[in-house]
N, C-alpha and C positions, 0 to 999 in steps of 0.2 A: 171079262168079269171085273178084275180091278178094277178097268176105268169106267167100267160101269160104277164100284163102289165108293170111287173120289166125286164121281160128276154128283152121286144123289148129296154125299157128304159137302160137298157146296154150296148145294140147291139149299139145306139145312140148317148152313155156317151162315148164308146169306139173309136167311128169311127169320133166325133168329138173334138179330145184330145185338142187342145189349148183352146176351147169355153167353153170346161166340167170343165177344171182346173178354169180358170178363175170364173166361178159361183162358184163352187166348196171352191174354197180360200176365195172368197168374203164373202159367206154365212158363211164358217169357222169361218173368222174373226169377222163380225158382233155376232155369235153367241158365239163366247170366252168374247170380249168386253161386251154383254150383261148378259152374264151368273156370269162374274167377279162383273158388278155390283150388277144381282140381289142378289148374295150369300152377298152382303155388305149392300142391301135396307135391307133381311130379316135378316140380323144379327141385325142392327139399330133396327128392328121394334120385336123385341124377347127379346130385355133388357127390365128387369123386368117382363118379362110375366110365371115365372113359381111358382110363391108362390100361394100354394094352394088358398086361401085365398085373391090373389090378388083380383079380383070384388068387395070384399069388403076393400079394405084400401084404404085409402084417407089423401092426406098431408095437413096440415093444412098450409092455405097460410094467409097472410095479405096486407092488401090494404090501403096505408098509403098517407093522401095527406097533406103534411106541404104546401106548399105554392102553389097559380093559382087555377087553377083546375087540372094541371096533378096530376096523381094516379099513384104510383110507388108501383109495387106488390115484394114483396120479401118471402123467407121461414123461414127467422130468427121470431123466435117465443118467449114468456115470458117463463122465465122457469115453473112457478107454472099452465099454458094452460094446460098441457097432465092430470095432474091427476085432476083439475077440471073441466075438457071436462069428464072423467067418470064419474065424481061423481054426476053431474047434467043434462048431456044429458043421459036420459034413451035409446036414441037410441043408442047410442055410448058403444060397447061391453067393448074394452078395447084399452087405447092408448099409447104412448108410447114419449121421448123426447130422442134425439141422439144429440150427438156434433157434431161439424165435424171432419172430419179424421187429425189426427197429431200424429207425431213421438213421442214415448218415447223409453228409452231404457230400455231393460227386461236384465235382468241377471241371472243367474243358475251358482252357482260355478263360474268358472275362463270363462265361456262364458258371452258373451256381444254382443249382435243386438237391431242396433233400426229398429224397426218395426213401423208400421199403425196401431191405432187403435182409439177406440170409445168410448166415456163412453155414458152409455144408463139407462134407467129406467129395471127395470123386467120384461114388457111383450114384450120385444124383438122378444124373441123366439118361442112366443105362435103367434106374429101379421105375423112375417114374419120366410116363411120354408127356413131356414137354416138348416141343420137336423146337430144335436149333435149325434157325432160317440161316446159320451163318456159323462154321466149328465145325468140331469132332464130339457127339456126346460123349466118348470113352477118355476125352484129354481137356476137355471143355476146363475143367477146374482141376487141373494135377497139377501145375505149377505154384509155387507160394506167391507170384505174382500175380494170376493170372483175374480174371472178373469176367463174368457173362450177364450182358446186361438187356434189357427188354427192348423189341421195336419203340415201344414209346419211346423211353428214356433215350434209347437212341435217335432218334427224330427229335427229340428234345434237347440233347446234347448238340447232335453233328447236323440235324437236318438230313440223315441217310439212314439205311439200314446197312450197308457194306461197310462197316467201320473195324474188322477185328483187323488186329494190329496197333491198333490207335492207343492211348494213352488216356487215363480218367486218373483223378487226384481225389481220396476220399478221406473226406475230413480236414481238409485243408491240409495231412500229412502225408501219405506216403502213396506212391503213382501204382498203379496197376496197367495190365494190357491186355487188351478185349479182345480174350480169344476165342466169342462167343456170343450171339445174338439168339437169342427167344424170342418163340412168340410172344404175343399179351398171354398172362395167365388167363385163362376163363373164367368166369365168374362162376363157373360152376366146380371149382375149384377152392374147397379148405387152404389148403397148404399154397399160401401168398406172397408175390416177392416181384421187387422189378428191378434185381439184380442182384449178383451171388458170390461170395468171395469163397476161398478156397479156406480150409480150415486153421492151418500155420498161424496165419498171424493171431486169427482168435485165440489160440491156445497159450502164444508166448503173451497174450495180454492177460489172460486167466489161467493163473498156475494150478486153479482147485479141478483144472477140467480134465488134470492130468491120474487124480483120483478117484479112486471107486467108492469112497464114501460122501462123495456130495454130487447130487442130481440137479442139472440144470439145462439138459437138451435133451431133443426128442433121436429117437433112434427107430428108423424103420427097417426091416430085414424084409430081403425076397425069397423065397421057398425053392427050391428047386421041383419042376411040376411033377414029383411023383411021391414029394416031398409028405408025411402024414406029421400035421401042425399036432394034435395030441402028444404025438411021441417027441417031437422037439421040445413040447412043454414041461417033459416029463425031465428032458436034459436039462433045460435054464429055470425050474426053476430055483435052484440054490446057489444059481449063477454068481452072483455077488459076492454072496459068504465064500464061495467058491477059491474067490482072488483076492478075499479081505477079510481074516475070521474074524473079526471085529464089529462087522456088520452083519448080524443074525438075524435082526428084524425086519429084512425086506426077501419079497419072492418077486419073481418076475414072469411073465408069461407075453404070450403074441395073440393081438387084438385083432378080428380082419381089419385092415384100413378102408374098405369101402361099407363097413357099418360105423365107424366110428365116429363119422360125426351125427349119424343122426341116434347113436348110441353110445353119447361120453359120459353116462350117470352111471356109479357102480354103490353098489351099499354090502358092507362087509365084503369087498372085494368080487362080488359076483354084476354083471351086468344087469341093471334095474333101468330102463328108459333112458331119456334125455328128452330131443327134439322129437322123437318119434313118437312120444305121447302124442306132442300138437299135431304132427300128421293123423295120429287116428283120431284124435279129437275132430277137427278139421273135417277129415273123409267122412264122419259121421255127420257133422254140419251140414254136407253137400248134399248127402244123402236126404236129410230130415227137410231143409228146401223144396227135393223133387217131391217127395210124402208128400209134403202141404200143399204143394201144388197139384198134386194125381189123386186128393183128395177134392182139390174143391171143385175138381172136373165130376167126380164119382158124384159125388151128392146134387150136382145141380144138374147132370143127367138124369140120375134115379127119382130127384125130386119130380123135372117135367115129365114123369114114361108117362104119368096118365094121358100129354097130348099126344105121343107116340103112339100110343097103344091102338090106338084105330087103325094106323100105320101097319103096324104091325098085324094086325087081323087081319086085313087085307091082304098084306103079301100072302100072309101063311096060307088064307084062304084059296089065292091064285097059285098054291103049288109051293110056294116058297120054301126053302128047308130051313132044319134052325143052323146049320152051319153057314149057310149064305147070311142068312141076318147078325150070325155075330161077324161073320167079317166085314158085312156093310155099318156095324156098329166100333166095332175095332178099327177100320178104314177111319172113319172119321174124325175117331182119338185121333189119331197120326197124322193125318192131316193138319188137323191143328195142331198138332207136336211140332211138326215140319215149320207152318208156318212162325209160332214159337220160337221155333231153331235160330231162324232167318233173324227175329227180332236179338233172340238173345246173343246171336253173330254180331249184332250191331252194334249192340250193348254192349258187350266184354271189350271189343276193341275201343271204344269210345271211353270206358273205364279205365283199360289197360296202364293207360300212363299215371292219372292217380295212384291209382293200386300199387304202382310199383315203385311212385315214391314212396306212400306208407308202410312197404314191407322193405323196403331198400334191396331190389330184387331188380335183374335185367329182364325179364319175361318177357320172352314173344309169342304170339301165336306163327307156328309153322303152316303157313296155307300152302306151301307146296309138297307137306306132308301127307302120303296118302295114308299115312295111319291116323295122321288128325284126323282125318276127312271120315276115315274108316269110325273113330272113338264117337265125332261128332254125329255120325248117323243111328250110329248102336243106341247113343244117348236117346234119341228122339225117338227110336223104337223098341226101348224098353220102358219110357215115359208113358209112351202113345199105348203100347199093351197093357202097361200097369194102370192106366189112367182108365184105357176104354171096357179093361176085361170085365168088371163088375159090372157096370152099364151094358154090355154085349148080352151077357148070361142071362142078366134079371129080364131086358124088352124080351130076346129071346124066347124065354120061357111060358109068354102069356099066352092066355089060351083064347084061338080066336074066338069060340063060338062066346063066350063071357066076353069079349069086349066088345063084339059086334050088337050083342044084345042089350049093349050096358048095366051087365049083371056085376063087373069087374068088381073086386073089392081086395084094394091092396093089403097082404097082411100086416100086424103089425111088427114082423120081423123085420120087414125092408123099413120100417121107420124107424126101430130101434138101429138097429145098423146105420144109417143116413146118421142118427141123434150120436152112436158111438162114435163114429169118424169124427165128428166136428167138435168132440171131445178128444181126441187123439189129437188133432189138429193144433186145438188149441192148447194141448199139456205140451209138445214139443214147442211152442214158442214162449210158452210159460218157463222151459227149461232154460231157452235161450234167455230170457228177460232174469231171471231169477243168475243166472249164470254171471251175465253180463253186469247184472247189480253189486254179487258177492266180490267178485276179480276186480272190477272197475274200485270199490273198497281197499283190498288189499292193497293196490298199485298206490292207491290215496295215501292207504297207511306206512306204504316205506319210503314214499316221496316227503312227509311230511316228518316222519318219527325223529327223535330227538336222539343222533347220533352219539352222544357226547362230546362232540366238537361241533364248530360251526363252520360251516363250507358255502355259508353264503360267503359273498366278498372280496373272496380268495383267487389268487391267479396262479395257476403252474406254468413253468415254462422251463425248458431242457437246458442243462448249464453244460453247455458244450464249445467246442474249439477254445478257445481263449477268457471266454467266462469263467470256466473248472479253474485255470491256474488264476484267475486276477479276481476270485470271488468275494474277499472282504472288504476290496477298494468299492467293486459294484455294489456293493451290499451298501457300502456308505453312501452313495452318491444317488445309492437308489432312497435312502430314505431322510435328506432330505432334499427328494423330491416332491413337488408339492398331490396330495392325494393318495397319498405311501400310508400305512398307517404301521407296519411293522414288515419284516423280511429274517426271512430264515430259508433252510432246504432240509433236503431229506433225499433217502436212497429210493423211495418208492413212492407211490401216490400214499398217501398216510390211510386212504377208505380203501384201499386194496394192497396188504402188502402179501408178497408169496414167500416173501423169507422166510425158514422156521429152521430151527435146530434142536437138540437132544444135550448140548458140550455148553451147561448152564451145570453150574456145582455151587453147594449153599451149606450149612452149617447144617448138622441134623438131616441129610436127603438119603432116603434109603437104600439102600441097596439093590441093584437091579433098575430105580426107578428112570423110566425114558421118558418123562414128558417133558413133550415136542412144544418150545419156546418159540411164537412169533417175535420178531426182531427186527430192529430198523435203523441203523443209522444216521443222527441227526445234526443240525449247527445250533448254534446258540437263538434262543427265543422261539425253539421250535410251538413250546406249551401256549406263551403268550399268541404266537400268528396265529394257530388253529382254534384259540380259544379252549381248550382244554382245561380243566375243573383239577386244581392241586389241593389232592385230601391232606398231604403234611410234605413238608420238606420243602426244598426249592428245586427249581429246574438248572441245565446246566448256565454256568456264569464264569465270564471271564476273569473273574477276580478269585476265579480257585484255580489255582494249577491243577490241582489234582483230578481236577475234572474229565480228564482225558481217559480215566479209568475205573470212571464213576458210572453208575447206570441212573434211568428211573425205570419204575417197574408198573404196571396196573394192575385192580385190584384181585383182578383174577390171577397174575402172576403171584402174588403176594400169597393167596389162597390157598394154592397149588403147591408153594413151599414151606406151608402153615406157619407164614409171621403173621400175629396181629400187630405188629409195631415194625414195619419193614426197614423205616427211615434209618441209618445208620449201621445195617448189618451190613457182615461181610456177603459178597457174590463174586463167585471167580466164572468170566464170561469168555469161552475160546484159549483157558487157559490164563487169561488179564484178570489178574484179582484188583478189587477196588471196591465201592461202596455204593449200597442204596441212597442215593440222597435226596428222593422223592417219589410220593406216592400219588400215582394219575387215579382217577374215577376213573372206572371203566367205557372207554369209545368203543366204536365196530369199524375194527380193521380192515373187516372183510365182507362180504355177504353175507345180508341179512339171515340168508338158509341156512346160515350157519352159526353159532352159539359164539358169542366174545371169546376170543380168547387169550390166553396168560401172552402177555406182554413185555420185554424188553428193548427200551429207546437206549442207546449209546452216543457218546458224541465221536464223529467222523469228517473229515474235513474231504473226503473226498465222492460228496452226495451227486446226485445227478440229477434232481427237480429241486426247482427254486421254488418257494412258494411267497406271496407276494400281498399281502391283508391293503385293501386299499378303503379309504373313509366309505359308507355308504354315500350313493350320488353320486361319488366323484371317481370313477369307475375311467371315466372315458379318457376321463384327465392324467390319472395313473399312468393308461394304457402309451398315452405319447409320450411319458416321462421316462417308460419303460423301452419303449421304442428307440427314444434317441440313444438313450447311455447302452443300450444295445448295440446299436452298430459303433458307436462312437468304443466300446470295449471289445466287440465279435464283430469288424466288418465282411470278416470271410463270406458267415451267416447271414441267410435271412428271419429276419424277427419273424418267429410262432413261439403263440400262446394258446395255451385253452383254460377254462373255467374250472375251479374245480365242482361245480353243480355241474358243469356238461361230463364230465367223468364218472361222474356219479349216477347220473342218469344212463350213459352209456349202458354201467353192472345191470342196467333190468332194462334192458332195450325189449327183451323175449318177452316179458307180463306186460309192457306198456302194449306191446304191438298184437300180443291175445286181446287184451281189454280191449282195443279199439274195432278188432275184426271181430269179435263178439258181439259188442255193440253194435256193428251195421250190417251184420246177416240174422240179428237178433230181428233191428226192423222192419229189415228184409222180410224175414218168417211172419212176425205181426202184421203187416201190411197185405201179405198172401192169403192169412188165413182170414182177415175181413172183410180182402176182396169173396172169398165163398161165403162168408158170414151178410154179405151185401148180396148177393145174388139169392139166396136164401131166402132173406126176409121182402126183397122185391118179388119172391114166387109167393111164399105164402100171403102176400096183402095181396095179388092177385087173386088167390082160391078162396081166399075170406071176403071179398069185395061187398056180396052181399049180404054176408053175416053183417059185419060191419055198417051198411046200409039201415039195414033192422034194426042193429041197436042205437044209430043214431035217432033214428025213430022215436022207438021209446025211449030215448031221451039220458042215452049214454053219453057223458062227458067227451072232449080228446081227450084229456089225461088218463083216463080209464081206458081209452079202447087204445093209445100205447104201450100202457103198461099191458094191455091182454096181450097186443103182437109180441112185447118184448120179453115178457117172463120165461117162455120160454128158452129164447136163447138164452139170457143168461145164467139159468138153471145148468145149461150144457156150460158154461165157461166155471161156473161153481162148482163142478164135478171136475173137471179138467185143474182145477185149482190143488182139490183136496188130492188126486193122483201125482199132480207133479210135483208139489211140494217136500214127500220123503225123499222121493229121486234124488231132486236139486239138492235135497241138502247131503245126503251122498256121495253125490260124486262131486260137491266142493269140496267137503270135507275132506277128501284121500287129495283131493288138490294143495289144497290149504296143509296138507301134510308134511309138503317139500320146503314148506317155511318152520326153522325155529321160532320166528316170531314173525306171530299173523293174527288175524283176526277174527274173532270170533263169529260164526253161523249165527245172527240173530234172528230172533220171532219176526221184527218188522221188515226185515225184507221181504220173507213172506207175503206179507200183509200188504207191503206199500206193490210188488208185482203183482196182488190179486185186484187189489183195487185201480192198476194201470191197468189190465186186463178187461175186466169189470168196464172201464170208463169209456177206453177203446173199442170195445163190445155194443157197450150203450148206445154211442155216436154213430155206429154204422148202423147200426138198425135201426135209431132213431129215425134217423132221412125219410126210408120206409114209410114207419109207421104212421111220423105225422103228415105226410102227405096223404095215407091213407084213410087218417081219422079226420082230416079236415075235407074229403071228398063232397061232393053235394048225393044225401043220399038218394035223393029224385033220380040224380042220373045213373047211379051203381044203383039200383033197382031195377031202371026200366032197360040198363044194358046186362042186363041177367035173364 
């Protein structure tokens, strides 16, 4: 019987070639569209999921509330947390503290790369499977000498991977001895490194890490498996205050580490999203794709039953049941679902490598995966059922002896239904177009807005090895090079700093009062290179001594410690009392999503980014002036730089890369739902043929017998308009809610999606209609 109900479904798919294309492409596209996204949901949603050990690690988070009541949750932890979270939680197997990821450079002989890496505690390798192609994971990093370095790096270094024992020089200063080779990290892997030092020397480089009141690495614990994570929360959280009464305003608690990255958003300390919005945004995408597409199959089945229906009389007549005719009507779906499949197989792989540059993703398709195999069938036959069941039901139902007789008279219920779908149709791509309008906006508007600095121009670049001590010779030599326009550094990127403190004291500050001071470290002409707006005073200068214990503040700092004349007061910053002696207009230190905040710049001689204002136009010229006194000052190093605009872009990589995958599943949807919007209007100038005939007769215009084909449909796109348009502005809006500053939902987006809608509408039926009003109506008469 199946292959009874494929062979008729052939006979059908063959003898109606424009109607079978048209579903056929439609269902294609939706199912490429959705299959590109799912393989990006399930890639999002597999980071971090294969460490043996995962269900049990857990990150240790903190919840820290300096001023209000809001609660600001971060990962930066004390350093001395990891080893007494083992020492005293008996539940806690073994923990662990990691830096963040940052450059050094390795050397071996006459080679030299900087690489990524991490300094960690020892139980690194026992908490998380990274499996050692070469070591002890239990001894990998227990020596203060010791380094375990990645198969790359080591093929990069030795040209081997048997190198432990060998000897690596980091930083042009001190040797280490590789007692340890890793794989490549996976790409499906958060927590990043292409080699790993052992924690010692970090600590005698940073004496604050020795303290429980300042946070500046991540600390993960593993559970023992019978371990209940509630009741250890109940132990750490006053962990801190615990070993510091001084420090009362922070709690701590354990995060799972395999929800974490696609859940690092908390608001008031409770978990509120992150990435996992976009995945269910996304998964809803993929979804609303197959809709339009198991839509334009439904309607332009139920549209031709009528020439079915004779079909159908006949079977039933010869015995036929109505379970056999839906499954010879359901067979057919899936048939063309199937053949769909095939196309959209060809498709996603053909995409693939795009795709994954614009998402910066490894994604493969697993074809030796029999769960692909398994997902990819399930897909075509929940398409093929959802697509065929309405068309199954409705021919089904007809009753022979009225079709035989041709008494038939379709009700108006199956036309109203047919008119709603293609209204439903066209509101989800309304949503996406409307969607992709509002986002595409925003991204404009933090690419464009006016920082209070200017970051065109500007070059960063890392003052390491021999730069840090010979910085003010290079400083000179850099500027006057020709194409320099000013030079200065700073401890952080100035558009991102993470510094912030509480240990800021001022004349009149109240009692109790904790607000949390961003702060930065800077050299001389910092104001001048970034362009920075001086409301009064000056910036620092070497012809004041005293400068060394001076601040500037912005005007949000100033606000915060209610001066309206800041310049000249006293500030005692870390304990270093000294003076206001300049007032910045307020920049954005930080992310947009987030509100300016109160500011203090210091001067520091011991910054770590150089930053580098070169003429406009002569950029390039700069960059080789920068280059030589580069190595000519660092030859250990190799010369990198980056922009500070690519930095800056980097902070919104996530909304650039929504807008753009919005924008082209947006066209994707529009494209699907015109393709049934086109088959539509080529059914109905067939069933009108000889209306049409008649009125050209009597002496109807073309422009009038289009407009009769066309008003209808776009009556259905005017109702699809008025539905989607509260949606869309909804669900921007709680979008648009994760920005302090964003953009406002206006009227004419609306307007300008109804009338692309509208125009796109037009044009596809158009084709239609005037082929159909320019017919000769002699011959659509006498073929009637």
């Amino acid at each position: 019987m199946l292959r009874n109900y494929f062979k008729i479904a052939w006979r059908n798919i063959i003898r109606n070639k424009t109607f079978s294309f048209i579903n056929v492409l439609g269902l294609a596209l939706g199912m490429t569209g959705s299959l590109l996204i799912l393989l990006w949901v399930q890639n999002e949603r597999s980071i971090d999921q294969f460490h043996a050990n995962g269900p049990r690690i857990y990150q240790v988070l903190e919840n820290q509330q300096w001023t209000g009541n809001d609660i600001s949750t971060t990962p930066a932890t004390p350093g001395p947390l990891a080893a007494a979270l083992t020492a005293e939680i008996p539940e806690i197997e073994k923990s662990v503290k990691i830096t963040w990821e940052e450059e050094h450079l390795l050397t071996v002989g006459e080679k030299a790369y900087k690489e990524k890496g991490r300094y960690a505690s020892r139980d690194l390798f026992q908490i998380f499977s990274f499996p050692l192609v070469q070591g002890n994971p239990k001894t990998a990093i227990a020596g203060p000498s010791s380094i375990v370095i990645s198969e790359k790096v080591a093929m990069k270094l030795f040209g081997r991977t048997n190198v432990v024992g060998q000897t690596i020089r980091v930083d042009n200063k001190d040797d280490y001895q590789i007692t340890g080779v890793v794989q490549d990290i996976p790409a499906t892997s958060s927590l990043k490194f292409d080699f790993v030092l052992p924690e010692e020397p970090y600590e005698k480089q940073n004496e604050w890490l020795t303290k429980w009141d300042n946070n500046g690495i991540r600390t993960f614990a593993l559970l023992h498996a019978n371990a209940d994570r509630d009741a250890v929360n109940k132990k750490i959280l006053n962990f801190v205050k615990k070993h510091d009464k001084n420090v009362t305003t922070i709690t701590t608690f354990l995060f799972p580490y395999e929800a974490a990255y696609l859940q690092s958003k908390f608001t008031n300390g409770k978990p509120d999203g992150g990435r996992i919005e976009y995945v269910h945004l996304f998964t809803v995408v993929a979804v609303f794709l197959l809709i339009i597409a198991c839509i334009n199959f439904m309607n332009l089945a139920t549209a031709r039953s009528a020439k079915r229906a004779k079909e159908v009389g006949i079977r039933k007549v010869v015995g036929a049941e109505r379970s056999y005719l839906i499954g010879q009507f359901v067979g057919e779906a899936m048939l063309m679902a199937l053949m769909s499949l095939l196309i959209a197989i060809v498709l996603t792989q053909l995409l693939l490598s795009p795709f994954n540059t614009l998402t910066e993703k490894h994604i493969s398709i697993q074809y030796s995966s029999p769960f692909y195999w398994l997902t990819l069938l399930s897909l075509a036959l929940i398409t093929g059922i959802v697509a065929g069941s309405y068309p199954a039901l409705f021919l089904s139902s007809l009753q022979p002896i009225k079709v035989l007789k041709g008494t038939l008279r379709f009700k108006a219920g199956a036309v109203f239904l047919r008119q709603g779908l293609v209204v439903f149709q066209f509101a989800l791509s309304l949503l996406l177009i409307i969607g992709t309008l509002i986002a595409g906006r925003q991204v404009d508007y933090i690419r464009t807005k006016n920082l209070g600095l200017d970051r065109e121009n500007v070059i960063y670049m890392s003052l390491e090895g021999d730069l840090s001590k010979r910085f003010d010779s290079f400083r000179e030599e850099l500027l006057r090079a020709p194409g320099i326009q000013n030079v200065s550094s700073a401890g952080n990127d100035p558009m991102a700093i993470g510094s912030s403190t509480i240990g800021v004291e001022w004349k009149g500050k109240p009692e109790g009062d904790k607000t949390l001071f961003t702060n930065m470290g800077v050299s001389y002409d910092f104001v001048k290179t970034m362009k920075i707006k001086l409301l009064g005073g000056r910036e620092f200068s070497k012809g004041f001594v005293t400068d060394s214990t001076n601040y500037l503040v912005n005007e949000e700092a100033a606000r915060r410690m209610g001066m309206k004349d800041p310049v000249g007061q006293d500030l005692k910053f870390w304990g270093r009392s000294g003076k206001i002696i300049g007032l910045m207009k307020n920049f954005h230190v930080n992310s947009l999503r987030v509100a300016i905040e109160p500011l203090i710049l210091r001067l520091d001689s011991t910054n770590y980014t150089l930053l580098v204002r070169t003429y406009p136009g002569q950029t390039e010229q700069a960059l080789k002036s920068m280059e030589r006194l580069a190595k000519q000052f660092n030859p250990a190093y190799p010369f990198a730089y980056r922009f500070a605009d690519e930095s800056f872009r980097e902070q919104y990589k996530s909304e650039t890369l929504v807008g753009k995958l919005a924008n082209y599943f947006a066209i994707i949807a529009i494209f699907i739902a015109c393709l049934g919007l086109f088959g539509l209007a080529m059914f109905t100038a067939e069933q009108r043929t000889k209306e049409i005939g008649v009125r050209k007769v009597l002496g109807a215009s073309v422009p009038s017998i289009v407009l009769l084909l066309s008003r209808d449909f776009l009556k259905l796109v005017l109702i699809s308009i008025f539905i989607a348009s509260p949606i869309a502005w909804y669900v921007m809006n709680q979008w648009l809610d994760n920005y302090v500053y964003r953009i406002g939902v206006e009227w004419w987006v609306f307007l300008l999606a109804g009338i692309l809608a509208i125009a796109i509408a037009q044009l596809t039926v158009s084709y239609q209609s005037i082929r159909a009003a320019l017919m000769n109506p002699v011959k659509s008469l006498r073929s009637e």
